[in-house]
N, C-alpha and C positions, 0 to 999 in steps of 0.2 A: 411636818415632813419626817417619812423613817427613812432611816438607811439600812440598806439589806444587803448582805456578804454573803458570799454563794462560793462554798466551797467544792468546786466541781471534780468529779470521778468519772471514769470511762459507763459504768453503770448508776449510778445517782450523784445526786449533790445533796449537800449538807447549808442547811440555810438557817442563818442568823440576822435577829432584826432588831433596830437600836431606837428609838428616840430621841431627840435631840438633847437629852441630857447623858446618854449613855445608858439606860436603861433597856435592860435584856426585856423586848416586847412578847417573843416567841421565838421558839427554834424547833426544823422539822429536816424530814426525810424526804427526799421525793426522789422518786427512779426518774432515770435519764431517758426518757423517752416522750416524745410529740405531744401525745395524746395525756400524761401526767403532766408535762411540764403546764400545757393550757389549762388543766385541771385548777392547780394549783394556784396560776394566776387567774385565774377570775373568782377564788372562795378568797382567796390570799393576800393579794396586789391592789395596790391603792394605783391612782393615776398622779398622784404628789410622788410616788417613793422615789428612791434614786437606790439601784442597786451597782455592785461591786461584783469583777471576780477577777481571777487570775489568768493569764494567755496561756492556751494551751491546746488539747488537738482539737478537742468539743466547742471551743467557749465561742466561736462564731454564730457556730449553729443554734445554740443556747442565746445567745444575746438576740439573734433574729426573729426565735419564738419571743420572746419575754419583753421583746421591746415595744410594742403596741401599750401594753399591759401597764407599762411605767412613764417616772417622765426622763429620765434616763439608765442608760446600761453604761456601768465604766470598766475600761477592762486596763487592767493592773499589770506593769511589769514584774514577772514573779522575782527575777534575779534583785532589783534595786527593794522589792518587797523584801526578799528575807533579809538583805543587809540591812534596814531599817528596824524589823519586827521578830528578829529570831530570840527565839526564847528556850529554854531547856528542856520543858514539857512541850509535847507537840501532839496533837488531838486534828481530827476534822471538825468538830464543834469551834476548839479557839483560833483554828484557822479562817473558821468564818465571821466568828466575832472579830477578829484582829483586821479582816481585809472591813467589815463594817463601822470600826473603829476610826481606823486610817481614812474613809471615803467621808467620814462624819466630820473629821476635824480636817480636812482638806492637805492630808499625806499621804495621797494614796500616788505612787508615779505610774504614767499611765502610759499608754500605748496608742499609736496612730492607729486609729479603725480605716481598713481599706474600705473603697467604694466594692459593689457588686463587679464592674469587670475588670478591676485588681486582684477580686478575688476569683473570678473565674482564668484569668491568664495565671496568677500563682497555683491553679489545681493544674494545668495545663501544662506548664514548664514544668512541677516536682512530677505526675505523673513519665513525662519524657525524661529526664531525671532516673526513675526509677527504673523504665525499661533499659538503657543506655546501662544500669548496674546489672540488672540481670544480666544482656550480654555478654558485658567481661567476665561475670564471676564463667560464664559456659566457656569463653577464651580461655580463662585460666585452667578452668578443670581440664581441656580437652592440651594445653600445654603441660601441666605436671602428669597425667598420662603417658606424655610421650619423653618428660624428661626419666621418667620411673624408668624405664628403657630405655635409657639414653642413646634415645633416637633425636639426629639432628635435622631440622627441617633445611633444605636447601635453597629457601629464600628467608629473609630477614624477618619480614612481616609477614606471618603464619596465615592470618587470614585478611587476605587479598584473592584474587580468583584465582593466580595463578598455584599458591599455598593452599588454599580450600581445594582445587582440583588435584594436588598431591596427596591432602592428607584421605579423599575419597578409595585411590587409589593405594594406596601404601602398605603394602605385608606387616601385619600387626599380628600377637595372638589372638586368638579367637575368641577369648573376655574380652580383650581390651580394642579388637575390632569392633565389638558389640556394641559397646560403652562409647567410643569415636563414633560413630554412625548416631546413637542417638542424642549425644549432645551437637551433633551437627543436625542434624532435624530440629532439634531444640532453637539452636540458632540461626537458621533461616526461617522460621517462624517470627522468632521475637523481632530478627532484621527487616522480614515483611511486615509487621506491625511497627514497627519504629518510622518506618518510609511512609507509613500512611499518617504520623503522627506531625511530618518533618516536612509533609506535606500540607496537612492545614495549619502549623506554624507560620511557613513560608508564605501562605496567603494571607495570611493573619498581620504577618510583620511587612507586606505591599501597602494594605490596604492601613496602617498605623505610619503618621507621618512621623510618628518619635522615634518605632523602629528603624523605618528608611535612612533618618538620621545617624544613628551608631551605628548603623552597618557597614558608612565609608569610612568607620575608623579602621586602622590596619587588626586583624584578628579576630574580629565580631564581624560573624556570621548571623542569621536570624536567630539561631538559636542562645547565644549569649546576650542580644540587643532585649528580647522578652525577655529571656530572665534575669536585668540588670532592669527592665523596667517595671519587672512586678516585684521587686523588690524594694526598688526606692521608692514606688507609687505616683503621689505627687510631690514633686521635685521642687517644689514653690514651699515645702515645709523646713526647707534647711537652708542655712542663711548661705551657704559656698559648697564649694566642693568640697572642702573640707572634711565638713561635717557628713557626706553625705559620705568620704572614704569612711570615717571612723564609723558609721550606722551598720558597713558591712565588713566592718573588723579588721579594718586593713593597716590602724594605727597601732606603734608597739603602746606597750605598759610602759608607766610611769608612776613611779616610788620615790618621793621628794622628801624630803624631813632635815629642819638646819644647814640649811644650804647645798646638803647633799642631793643627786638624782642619779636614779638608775632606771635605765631603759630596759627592758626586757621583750618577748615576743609580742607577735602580734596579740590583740585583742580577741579575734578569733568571734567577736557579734556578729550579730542579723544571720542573714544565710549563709550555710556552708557552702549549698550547693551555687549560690554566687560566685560566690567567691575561687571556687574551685574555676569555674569556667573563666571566671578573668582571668585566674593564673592559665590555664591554656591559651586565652586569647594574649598571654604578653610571650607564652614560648613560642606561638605563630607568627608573632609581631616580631620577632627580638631582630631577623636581619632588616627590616623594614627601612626602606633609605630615609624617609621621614625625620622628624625630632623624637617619638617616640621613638623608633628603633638605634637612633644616634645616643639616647638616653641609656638605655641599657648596655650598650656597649661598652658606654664610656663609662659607669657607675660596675661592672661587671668587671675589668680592670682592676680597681679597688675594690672592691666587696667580694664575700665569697656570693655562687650563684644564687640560690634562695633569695640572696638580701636583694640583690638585684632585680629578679620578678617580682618580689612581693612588693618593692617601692616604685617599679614603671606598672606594676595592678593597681597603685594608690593612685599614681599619675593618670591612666588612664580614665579611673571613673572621676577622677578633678574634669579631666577635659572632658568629659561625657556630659557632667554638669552644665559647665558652662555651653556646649552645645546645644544643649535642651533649655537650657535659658534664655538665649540669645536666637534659637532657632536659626541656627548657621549650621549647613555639614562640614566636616572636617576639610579643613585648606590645603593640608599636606597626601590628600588621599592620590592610592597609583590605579590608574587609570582604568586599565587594563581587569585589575582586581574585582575593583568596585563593581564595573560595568555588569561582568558575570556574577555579582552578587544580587544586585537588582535585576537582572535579569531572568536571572534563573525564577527567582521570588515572582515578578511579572507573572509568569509562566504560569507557576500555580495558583498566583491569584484571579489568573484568567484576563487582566486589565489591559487595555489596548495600548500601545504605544505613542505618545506625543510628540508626531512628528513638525508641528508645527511652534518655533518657540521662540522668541529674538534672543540674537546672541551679543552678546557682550567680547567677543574673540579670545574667549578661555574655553579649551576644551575641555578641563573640568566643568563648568560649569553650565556648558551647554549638555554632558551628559546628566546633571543633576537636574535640569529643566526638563530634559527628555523624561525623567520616571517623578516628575513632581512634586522635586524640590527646590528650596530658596538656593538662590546665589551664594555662593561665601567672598569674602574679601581676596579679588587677585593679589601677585605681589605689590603692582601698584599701589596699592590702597594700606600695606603695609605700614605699623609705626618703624620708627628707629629702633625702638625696644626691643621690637619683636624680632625685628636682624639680629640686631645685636645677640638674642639669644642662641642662634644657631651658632654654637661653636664649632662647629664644620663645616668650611664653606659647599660642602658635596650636597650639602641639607637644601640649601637654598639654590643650586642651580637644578638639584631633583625636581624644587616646586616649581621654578618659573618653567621648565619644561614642561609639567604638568598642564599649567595654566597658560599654554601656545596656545596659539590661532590653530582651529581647527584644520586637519590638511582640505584639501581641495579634492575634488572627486572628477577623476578621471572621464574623459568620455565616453569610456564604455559603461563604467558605474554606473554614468547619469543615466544613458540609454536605458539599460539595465532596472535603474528603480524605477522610471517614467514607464514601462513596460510592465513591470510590477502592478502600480496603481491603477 
């Protein structure tokens, strides 16, 4: 058996290939492209080899080619790599011998390879991602323009229709009228492309019963529910929620040595752009009548603000975990919220509505049957524990209100929908 280290670059990779005693077999050049990469492995690659590389923008695409070729591809976490393998001289040659080294004597720490539509929902969310940045950066331009001039807009939020229809109209100079007009071209463009983006999200996260699931947590929308789900992938790879906070960075540092420890920020792993959206979805959440929104409130008292989202965002993806474990939606979801969030999603996933459903007499939970979800536990079905944990008793008569008997439908309604059908 060889083992083979592939040191990869945006234009080539650097490859080195070992023996099972540690002997240098060959080492080559090969440009980064389809038609070289195949090249190479069929003069090159044995169907024994087991090759190595490092996670990076290419190494997908690269391991997709090359993996017919072999009898596997590993691909290497590069951060726990250099803390294991850094050395003072650094080459792309002993880069590659070093990752074939490590994959030989089985120190290589590795990486969860997503399936293909993990990996097609993560192009999917960073794309959306990246037009949402474009956006603001035209926000910002077309606001420091008008701070140069300290001109004050007379609504709060500059762009909303009512502020968009001001800054059309607004005496500006003649540059900086120029320059306004076409970063607003700019951004109803990019907001027309964003809509068509947020649109097959939205079907995407109907027709996905994991997304259906986060969406009745308070602040997750379909676009935070994908991309908390292409991020964790499969959720069956981390023993609790735990570990699946600390996967997206959400646990501080820790510094221990003789008894001592020191805490320091968050970890700041896995994805940013996760991460970022949970932190929105806890400042959507924070007045939330719920246990999450009673969580920050009350941790927000004591803490300064930061500390307070950043620990109900660890909270949050705990309880996401266990929902996607247990395949329960959220027990403390407001009603009203939700409904318009599956529904709107409905909409554009085009899926008819399930008006036929037995009820259980929770109207939570007769609207989660209505769009095709499992039951969650009424209060009935409550432990002690779980009382117990609502330290405010507002928490617990929000849910059981939640989980009423559906109202009764008037006699005109009834008329009314019978007429419909």
């Amino acid at each position: 058996m060889r083992f083979i280290g592939l040191d990869l670059h945006k234009k080539m990779l650097v490859v080195c290939a070992l023996d099972d005693r540690g002997q240098v077999l060959f080492r080559e050049t090969v440009e980064c492209r389809r038609e070289a990469l195949e090249a190479f492995a069929r003069v090159k690659l044995q169907a024994t080899d087991r090759l190595a590389a490092e996670a990076t923008t290419n190494t997908w695409a690269v391991a997709d080619i090359l993996r017919p070729f072999v009898a596997a591809v590993t691909v290497g976490n590069p951060l726990q790599i250099k803390a294991i393998a850094q050395a003072k001289v650094k080459t792309d040659k002993i880069d590659a011998e070093v990752l074939a080294h490590l994959l030989r004597c089985d120190y290589l720490p590795t990486v969860w390879t997503p399936d293909a539509a993990t990996q097609k929902l993560r192009q999917l969310t960073t794309v959306r991602g990246g037009v949402i940045a474009d956006r603001t950066r035209i926000k910002n331009r077309v606001q420091s323009l008008l701070a140069q001039l300290l001109v004050v807009p007379p609504v709060k939020v500059v762009f909303c229709r009512k502020g968009v229809a001001w800054l059309r109209a607004v005496a500006l100079p003649a540059e900086v009228r120029s320059a306004v007009d076409l970063y607003l071209r700019l951004y109803d463009a990019v907001d027309a492309e964003l809509k068509k983006i947020d649109d097959q999200l939205m079907g995407m996260a109907y027709d996905d019963g994991r997304a259906k699931l986060l969406m009745t947590l308070p602040g997750i929308a379909h676009g935070v529910a994908l991309s908390l789900l292409a991020a964790l992938g499969d959720i069956g790879r981390f023993p609790d929620g735990d570990h699946a906070a600390s996967y997206l960075g959400l646990t501080p540092r820790l510094r221990q040595s003789a008894g001592k420890r020191h805490y320091g920020g968050i970890t700041k792993a896995g994805c940013p752009q996760t991460r970022a959206m949970l932190v929105q979805a806890v400042q959507a959440a924070s007045d939330h009548p719920g246990p999450i929104g009673a969580f920050f409130r009350r941790l927000r008292k004591k803490k300064k603000y930061n500390v307070a989202v950043i620990a109900t965002a660890r909270k949050l993806v705990t309880i996401a975990y266990l929902m996607l474990k247990h395949n329960e939606p959220y027990r403390y979801a407001k009603l009203d919220v939700v409904k318009n969030k599956l529904t709107d999603c409905r909409r554009k996933a085009g899926s008819a509505s399930r008006s036929e459903h037995e009820s259980d007499g929770s109207r939570l939970n007769d609207l989660y049957r209505e769009h095709g979800l499992p039951a969650c536990q009424p209060p009935a079905a409550w432990s002690a524990g779980e009382r117990r944990g609502h330290a405010d008793p507002a928490v617990t008569a929000f849910a059981e209100e939640a989980h009423g008997p559906p109202a009764k439908k008037s006699r005109s309604k009834r008329r009314a929908s019978t007429t419909s059908e």
